[in-house]
Every structure is written in C-alpha cells, then in structure tokens.
C-alpha positions in Angstrom: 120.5 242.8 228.2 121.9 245.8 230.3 122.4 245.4 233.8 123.0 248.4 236.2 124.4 248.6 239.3 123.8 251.9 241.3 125.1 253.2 244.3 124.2 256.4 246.2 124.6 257.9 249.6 121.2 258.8 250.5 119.8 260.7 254.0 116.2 259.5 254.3 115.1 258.6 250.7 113.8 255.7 249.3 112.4 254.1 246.0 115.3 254.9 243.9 115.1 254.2 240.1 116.2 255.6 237.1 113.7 257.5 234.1 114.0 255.0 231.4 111.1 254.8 228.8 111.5 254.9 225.4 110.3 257.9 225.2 113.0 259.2 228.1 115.9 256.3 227.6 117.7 255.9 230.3 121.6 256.7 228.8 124.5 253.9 230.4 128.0 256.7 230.2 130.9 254.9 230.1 134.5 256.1 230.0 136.4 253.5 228.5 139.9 252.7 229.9 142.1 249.8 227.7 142.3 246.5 229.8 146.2 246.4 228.3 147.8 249.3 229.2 145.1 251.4 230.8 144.8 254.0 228.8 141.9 255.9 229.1 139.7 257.7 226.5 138.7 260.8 226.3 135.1 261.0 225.6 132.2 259.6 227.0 130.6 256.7 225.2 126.5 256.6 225.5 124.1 253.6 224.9 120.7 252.4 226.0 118.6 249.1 225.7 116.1 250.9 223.5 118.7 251.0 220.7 121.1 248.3 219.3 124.6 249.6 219.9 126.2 246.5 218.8 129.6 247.1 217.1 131.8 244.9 214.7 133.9 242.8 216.6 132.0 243.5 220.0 132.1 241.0 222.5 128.5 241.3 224.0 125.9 243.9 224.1 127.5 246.4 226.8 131.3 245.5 225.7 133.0 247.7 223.1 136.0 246.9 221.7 138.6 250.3 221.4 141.6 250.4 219.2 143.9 251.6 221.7 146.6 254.0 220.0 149.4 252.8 222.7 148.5 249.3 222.1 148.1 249.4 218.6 145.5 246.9 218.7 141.9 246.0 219.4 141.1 245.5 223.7 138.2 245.2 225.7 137.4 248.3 227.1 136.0 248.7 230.7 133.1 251.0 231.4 132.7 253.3 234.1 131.3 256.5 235.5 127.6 256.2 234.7 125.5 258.7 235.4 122.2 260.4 234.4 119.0 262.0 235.9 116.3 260.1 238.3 112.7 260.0 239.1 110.4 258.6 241.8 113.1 259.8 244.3 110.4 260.3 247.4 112.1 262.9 250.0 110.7 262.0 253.8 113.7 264.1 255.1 116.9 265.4 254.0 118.0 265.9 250.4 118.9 263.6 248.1 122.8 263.1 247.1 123.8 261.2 244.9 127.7 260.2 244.8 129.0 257.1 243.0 132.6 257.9 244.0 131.8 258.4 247.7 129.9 255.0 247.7 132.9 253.2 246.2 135.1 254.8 249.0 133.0 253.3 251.5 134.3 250.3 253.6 132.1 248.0 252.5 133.6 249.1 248.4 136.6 248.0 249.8 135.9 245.4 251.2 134.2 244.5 248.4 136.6 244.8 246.0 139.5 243.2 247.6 137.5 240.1 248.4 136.6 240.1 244.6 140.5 240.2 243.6 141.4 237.5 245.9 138.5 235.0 244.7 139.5 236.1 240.7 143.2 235.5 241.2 143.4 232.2 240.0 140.8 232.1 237.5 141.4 235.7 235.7 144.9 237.4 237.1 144.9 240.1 234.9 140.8 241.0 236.5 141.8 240.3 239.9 145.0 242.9 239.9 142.8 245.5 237.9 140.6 245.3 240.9 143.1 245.4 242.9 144.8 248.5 241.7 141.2 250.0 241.8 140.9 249.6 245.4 144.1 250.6 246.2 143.9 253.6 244.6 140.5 254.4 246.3 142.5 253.7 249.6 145.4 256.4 248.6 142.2 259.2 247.8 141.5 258.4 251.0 144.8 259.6 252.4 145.4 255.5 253.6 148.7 254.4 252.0 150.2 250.5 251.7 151.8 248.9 254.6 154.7 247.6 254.1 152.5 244.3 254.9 150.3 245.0 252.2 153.3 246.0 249.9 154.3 242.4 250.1 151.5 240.8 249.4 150.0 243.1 246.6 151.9 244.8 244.0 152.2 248.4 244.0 152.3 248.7 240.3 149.9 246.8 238.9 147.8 245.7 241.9 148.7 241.8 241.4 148.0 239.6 244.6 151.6 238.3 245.4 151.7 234.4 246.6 155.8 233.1 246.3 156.0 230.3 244.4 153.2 231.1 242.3 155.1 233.1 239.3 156.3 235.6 242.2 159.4 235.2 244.3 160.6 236.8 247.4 164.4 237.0 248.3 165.5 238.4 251.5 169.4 240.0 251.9 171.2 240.2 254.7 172.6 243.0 256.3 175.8 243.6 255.2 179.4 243.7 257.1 181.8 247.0 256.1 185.2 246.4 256.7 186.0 250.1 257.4 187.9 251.1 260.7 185.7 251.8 264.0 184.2 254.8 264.3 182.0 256.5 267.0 179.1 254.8 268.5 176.7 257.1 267.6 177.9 256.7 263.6 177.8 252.9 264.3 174.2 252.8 265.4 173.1 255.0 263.0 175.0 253.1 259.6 173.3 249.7 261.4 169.8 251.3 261.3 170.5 252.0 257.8 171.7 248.9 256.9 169.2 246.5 258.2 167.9 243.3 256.1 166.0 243.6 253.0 162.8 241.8 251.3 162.6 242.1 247.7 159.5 240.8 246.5 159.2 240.2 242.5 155.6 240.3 241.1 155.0 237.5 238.8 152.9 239.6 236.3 154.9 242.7 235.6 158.0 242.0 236.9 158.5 245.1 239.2 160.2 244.5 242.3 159.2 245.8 245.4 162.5 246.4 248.2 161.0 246.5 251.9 163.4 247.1 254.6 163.3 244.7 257.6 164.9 247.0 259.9 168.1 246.1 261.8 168.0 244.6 265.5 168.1 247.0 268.3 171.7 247.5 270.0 173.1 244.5 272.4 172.4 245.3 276.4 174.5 244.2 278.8 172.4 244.2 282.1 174.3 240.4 282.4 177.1 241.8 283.1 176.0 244.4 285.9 174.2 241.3 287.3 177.7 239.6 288.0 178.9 242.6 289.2 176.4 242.8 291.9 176.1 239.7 292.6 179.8 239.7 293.5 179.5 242.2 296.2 178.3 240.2 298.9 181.1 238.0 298.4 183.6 240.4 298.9 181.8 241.7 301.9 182.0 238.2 303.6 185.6 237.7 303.3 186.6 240.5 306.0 184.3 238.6 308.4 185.9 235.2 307.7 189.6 236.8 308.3 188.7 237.9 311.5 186.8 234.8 312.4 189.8 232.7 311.3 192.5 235.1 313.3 190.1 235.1 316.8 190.1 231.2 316.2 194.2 231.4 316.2 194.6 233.2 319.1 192.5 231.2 320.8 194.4 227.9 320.1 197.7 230.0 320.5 196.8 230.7 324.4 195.5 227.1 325.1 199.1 226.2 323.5 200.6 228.4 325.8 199.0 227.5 329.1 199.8 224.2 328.4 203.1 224.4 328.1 202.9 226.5 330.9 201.6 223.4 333.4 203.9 220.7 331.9 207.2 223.1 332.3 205.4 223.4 336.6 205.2 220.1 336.4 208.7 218.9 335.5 210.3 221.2 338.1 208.4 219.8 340.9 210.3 217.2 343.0 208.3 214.1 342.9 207.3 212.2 346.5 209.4 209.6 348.3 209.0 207.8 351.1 210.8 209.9 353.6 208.0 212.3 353.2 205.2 209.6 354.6 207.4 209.3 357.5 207.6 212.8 358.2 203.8 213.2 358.7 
C-alpha cells in the first residue's frame, strides 16, 4: 500500500488530487539517497500501485534496497522528490503553483521536522539526525545559518541532537595565561578577545567535534576607585575650617590667660587695709 503525502503552495485553489487510474497511473519519482553514507543516485526510480515493483531483498512495498558503490553493500534507500501531473485542480482565482521545495521551506516544515528529530532521538538516532541535517540544510537555503546555540546542541555534520552524557561530551578550556613581557594595551585587549574560553562539544555518532568560542570578559573598570577619590574631597576641604576654628579658640583662651594675670599682678601691688585707715574717715 502506497501512501502520498503532498504539499503545495496554492493561491485560491481547492480539491487537489492526483490522475491515477489504471489507465493514467499515477507514477511515485523517487531519488534515492543511501541511508549510510548519503550518497545519492543519479536517476529517478518510478513505481505505481497498479504494478508490483517488489524487488529481491526489498523491505516493503515502497522501500528499495540500492547497492551503494561507496558502501559496498546493500542499504535502505530514502525516497524523495515526487512529482507528476494533476487533475480536478478547480481555479476560483489565481493560478495554480505547485512547489514541494517551497512548502518544505515553510515554518511549519521546520517546525515540523525538528520536532520529528527530537521525538526519534531515542528510538532511531540515525532517523532523527538524518532529519535533522534535512532541516538544517533547508534553514542554510534559506540564508538562516546555526547559532552558536544550536551548534551546541545539534551537530553540524551529521545533524545528531547533542545531550552530554548521552554518548556526547562537552569539555570547556580555559583561557590561557602567556608568559610573554607587557605590551601595549591596545595589543593586550585585543590578544584577550582572541583568547577567550572554549566549548568543544563531541557528537556521540560521528565523532566530529564542534570548538565554540565563549568569548573573553570585558576589560576591568575602575569607577571604585574615582569614587574614593571624590569622596575624599570634602574631607580635605573641612580640615582648613577646623585649623582656623582650633587657632580662634587659642587666642581666645590666650587673652583670658592674659587678663588674668593681668588682675592678680593689680592685686598683689595693692596695699591691703589696716586700721589706721578706719580712723582716718
């Protein structure tokens, strides 16, 4: 049993099937690409459910089995690009364009596809990074390129959803210390830009590893110490007013000092009273 799946971009059409009748088969194209190494075939290869197209060693009606020439050996082939004619397209407006490619660039494609590879990942790897791979590189025809997000989480290479500790690892380096002499600042910053740490993420299927630069930390400020600075200001502004206050305060006590030696000096030259003074009066 054949099953189709069709996709199209339409602009006010409806009722979209294909023409097959056994007189007027519908014809399933496939271009078969080795599930190994991905190698794809040439030529087309046609079959319809009017005809038994069952081969020796076939896995199931619409699997073929391709002796790759890389491989050396029998795979499972994956089919794609179909395409044919259709009838009982009914036109209220617009024309009628049919684009399998554009349809598997849309969002919902991608969407699509990535949520397939993640629910596959455990069950079949090898399904889940092919799909993977297929949607990443419908993502680069679209001119969107990996994050270096994405680049640690799926494999570049083979499109194999990285999880560490799960036949993948992920070891992260340092930035690294030269012992050269000082140079200029400018040379400094740039060689620490340059040298910043480093994530190197190894796939657990293919064992490519993946090197993602951290980036270094931005150059020390030191607004703490122009803080100190200013907050030191007002001190030394204060101390002129407490050297006057301190030398008003001394003068001060000086001239009481004085006075009062002043009246006890008055008072030790004056002759005390007797009593011929009384009698005087």
């Amino acid at each position: 049993m054949f099953a189709l799946f069709l996709t199209a971009e339409l602009n006010g059409v409806n009722n979209l099937r294909p023409a097959d009748s056994q007189e007027n088969p519908f014809w399933y194209m496939f271009k078969v690409q080795c599930t190994s190494c991905r190698e794809t075939h040439a030529n087309f290869v046609g079959v319809n459910r009017f005809e038994d197209n069952a081969m020796s060693g076939s896995r199931g009606e619409a699997n073929f089995v391709w002796r790759c020439k890389n491989c050396k050996g029998e795979w499972l082939v994956d089919g794609a690009d179909s395409g044919t004619k259709f009838t009982g397209v009914e036109l209220l407006e617009g024309e009628c364009v049919v684009s399998p490619m554009a349809s598997l660039q849309s969002p919902e494609a991608l969407a699509y596809l990535h949520d397939a590879a993640h629910l596959l990942r455990a069950l079949a790897p090898e399904t889940s990074a092919h799909l993977m791979s297929v949607r990443n590189r419908l993502s680069s025809q679209q001119g969107v390129g990996m994050a270096d997000v994405q680049r640690q989480q799926v494999c570049a290479i083979c499109g194999h959803i990285i999880v560490p500790g799960l036949g993948s690892t992920l070891q992260l380096q340092g930035r690294r210390l030269s012992t050269r002499p000082r140079r200029r600042v400018k040379e400094r910053q740039s060689a620490l830009a340059s040298s910043g740490p480093m994530k190197t993420v190894t796939c657990g299927l293919c064992n490519r590893k993946t090197s993602i630069s951290v980036g270094a930390p931005g150059p020390a400020s030191r607004r703490g110490a122009h803080r100190v600075k200013k907050e030191k200001k007002p001190d030394q502004a204060q101390t002129p007013k407490m050297t006057i206050n301190a030398s008003s305060k001394k003068r001060a006590k000086n001239r009481k000092a004085g006075l009062q030696a002043l009246l006890s000096g008055q008072q030790q030259t004056a002759s005390p009273l007797s009593l011929a003074d009384f009698m005087k009066k």
